[in-house]
Backbone as numpy.savetxt, mean C-alpha at the origin, in Angstrom:
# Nx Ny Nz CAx CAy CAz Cx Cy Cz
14.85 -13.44 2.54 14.91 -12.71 1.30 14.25 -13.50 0.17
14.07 -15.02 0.34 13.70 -15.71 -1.27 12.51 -15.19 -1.02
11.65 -14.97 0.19 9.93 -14.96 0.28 9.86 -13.50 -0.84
10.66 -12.72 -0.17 9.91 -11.33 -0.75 10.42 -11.39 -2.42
11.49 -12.32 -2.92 12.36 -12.45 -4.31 10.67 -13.57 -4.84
10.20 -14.69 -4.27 9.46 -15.39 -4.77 8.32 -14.61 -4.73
7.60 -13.64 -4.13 6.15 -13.27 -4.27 6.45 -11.60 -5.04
7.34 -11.23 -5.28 7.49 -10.39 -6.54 7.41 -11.38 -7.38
8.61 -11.88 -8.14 8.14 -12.66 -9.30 6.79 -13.09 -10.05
5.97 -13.54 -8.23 4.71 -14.02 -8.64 3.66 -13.13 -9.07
3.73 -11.46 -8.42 3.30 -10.64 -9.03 3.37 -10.23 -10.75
4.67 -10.45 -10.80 4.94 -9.82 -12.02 4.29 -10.74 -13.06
3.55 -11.81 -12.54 3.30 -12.92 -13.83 1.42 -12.42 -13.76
1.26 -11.59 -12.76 -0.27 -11.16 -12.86 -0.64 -10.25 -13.56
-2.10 -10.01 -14.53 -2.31 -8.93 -14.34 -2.80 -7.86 -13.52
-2.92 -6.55 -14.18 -3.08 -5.40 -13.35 -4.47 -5.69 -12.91
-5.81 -6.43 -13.69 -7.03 -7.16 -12.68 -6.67 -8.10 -11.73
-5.74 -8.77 -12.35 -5.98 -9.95 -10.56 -4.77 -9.62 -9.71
-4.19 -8.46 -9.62 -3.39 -7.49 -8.91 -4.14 -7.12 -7.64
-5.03 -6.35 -8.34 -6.42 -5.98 -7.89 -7.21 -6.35 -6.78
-7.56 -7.61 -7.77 -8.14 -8.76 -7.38 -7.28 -9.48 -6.10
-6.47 -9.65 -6.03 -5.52 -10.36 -4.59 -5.45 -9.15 -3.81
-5.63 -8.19 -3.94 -5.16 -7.35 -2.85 -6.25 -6.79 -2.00
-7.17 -6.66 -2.93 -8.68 -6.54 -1.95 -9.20 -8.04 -1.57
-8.65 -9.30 -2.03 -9.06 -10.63 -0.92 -8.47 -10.19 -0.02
-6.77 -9.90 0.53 -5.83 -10.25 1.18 -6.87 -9.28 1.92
-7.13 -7.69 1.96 -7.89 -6.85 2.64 -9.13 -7.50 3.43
-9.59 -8.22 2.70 -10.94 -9.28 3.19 -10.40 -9.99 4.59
-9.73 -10.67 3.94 -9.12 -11.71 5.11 -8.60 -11.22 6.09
-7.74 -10.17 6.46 -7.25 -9.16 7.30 -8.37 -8.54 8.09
-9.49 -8.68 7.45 -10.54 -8.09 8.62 -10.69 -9.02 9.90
-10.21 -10.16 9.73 -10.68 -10.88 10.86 -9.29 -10.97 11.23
-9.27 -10.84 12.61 -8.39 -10.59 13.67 -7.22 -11.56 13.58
-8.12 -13.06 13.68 -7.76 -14.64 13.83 -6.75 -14.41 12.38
-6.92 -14.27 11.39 -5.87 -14.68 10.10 -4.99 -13.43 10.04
-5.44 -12.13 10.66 -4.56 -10.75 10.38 -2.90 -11.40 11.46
-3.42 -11.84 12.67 -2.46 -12.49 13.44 -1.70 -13.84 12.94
-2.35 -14.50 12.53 -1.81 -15.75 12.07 -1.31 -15.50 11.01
-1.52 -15.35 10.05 -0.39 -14.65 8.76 -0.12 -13.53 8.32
0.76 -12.73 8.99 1.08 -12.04 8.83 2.02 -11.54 7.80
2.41 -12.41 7.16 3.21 -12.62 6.02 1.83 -12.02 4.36
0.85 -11.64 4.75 -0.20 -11.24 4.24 -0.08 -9.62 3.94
0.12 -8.94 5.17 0.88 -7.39 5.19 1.71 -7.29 3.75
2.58 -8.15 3.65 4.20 -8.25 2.85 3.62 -8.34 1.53
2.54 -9.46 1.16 2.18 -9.75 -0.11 1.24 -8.47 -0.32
0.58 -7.84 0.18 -0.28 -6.69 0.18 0.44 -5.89 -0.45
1.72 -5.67 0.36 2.58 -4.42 0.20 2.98 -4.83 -1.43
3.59 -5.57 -1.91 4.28 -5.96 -3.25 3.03 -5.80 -4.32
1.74 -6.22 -3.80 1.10 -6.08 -4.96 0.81 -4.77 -5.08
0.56 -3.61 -4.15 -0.09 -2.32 -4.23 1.31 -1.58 -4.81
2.25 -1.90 -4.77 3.53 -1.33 -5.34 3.82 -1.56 -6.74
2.97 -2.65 -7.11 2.95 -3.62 -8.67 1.76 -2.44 -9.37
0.66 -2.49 -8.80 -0.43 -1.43 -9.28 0.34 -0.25 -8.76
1.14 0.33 -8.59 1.11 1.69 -8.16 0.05 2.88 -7.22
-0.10 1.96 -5.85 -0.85 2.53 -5.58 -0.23 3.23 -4.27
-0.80 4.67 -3.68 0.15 5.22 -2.79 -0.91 4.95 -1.51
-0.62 4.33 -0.54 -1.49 4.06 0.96 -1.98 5.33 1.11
-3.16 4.88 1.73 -3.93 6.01 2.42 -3.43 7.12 3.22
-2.48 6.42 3.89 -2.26 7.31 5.25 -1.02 8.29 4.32
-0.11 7.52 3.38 1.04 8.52 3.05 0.12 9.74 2.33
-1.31 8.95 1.76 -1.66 10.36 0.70 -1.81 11.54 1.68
-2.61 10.80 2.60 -2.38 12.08 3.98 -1.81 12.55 4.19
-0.40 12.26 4.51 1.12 13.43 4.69 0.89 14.03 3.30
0.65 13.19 2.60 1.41 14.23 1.54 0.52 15.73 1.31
-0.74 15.48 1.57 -1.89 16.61 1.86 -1.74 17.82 2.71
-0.88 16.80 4.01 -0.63 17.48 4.94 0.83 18.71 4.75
1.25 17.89 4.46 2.45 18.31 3.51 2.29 19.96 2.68
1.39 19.57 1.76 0.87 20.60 0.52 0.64 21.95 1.09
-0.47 21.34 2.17 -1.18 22.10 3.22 -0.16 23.24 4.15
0.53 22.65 4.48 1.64 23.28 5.33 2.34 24.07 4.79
3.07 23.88 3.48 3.55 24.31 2.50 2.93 25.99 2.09
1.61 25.49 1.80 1.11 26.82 1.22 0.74 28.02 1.75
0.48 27.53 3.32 0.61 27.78 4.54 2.23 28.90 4.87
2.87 28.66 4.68 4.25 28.74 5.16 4.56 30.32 4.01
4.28 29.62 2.65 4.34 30.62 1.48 3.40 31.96 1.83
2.88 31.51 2.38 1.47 32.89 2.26 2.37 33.61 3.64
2.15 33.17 4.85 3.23 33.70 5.69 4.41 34.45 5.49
5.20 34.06 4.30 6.37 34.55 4.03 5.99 35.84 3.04
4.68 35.90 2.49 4.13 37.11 1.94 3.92 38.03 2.47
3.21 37.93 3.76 2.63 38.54 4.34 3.56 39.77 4.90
């Protein structure tokens, strides 16, 4: 628990550029196989900073599309 209590904190002392800025290195570094495996503790800091910027992952924007999609889907059906 101190890791994820110490690398919030450390967020919160950044700004919203080097927020940014660390989260597309951490993305960098994650491309290679060798450091995505070896620190994986990289995922965690990713996650805290994209939550600091408010940013929603790719894949959830997808459900949520999917979501919309289905939705309006369902409404028109119930018109019909």
């Amino acid at each position: 628990m101190k890791f994820i209590t110490f690398w919030r904190m450390q967020t919160l002392d950044l700004s919203l550029t080097e927020r940014m800025f660390f989260r597309d290195a951490i993305r960098t570094l994650q491309a290679w196989d060798v450091v995505k495996k070896e620190y994986a503790e990289l995922e965690l800091i990713k996650k805290i900073l994209e939550a600091e910027i408010n940013i929603v992952p790719v894949n959830l924007r997808e459900e949520k599309a999917d979501k919309k999609c289905k939705d309006s889907f369902t409404s028109f059906e119930k018109t019909s």
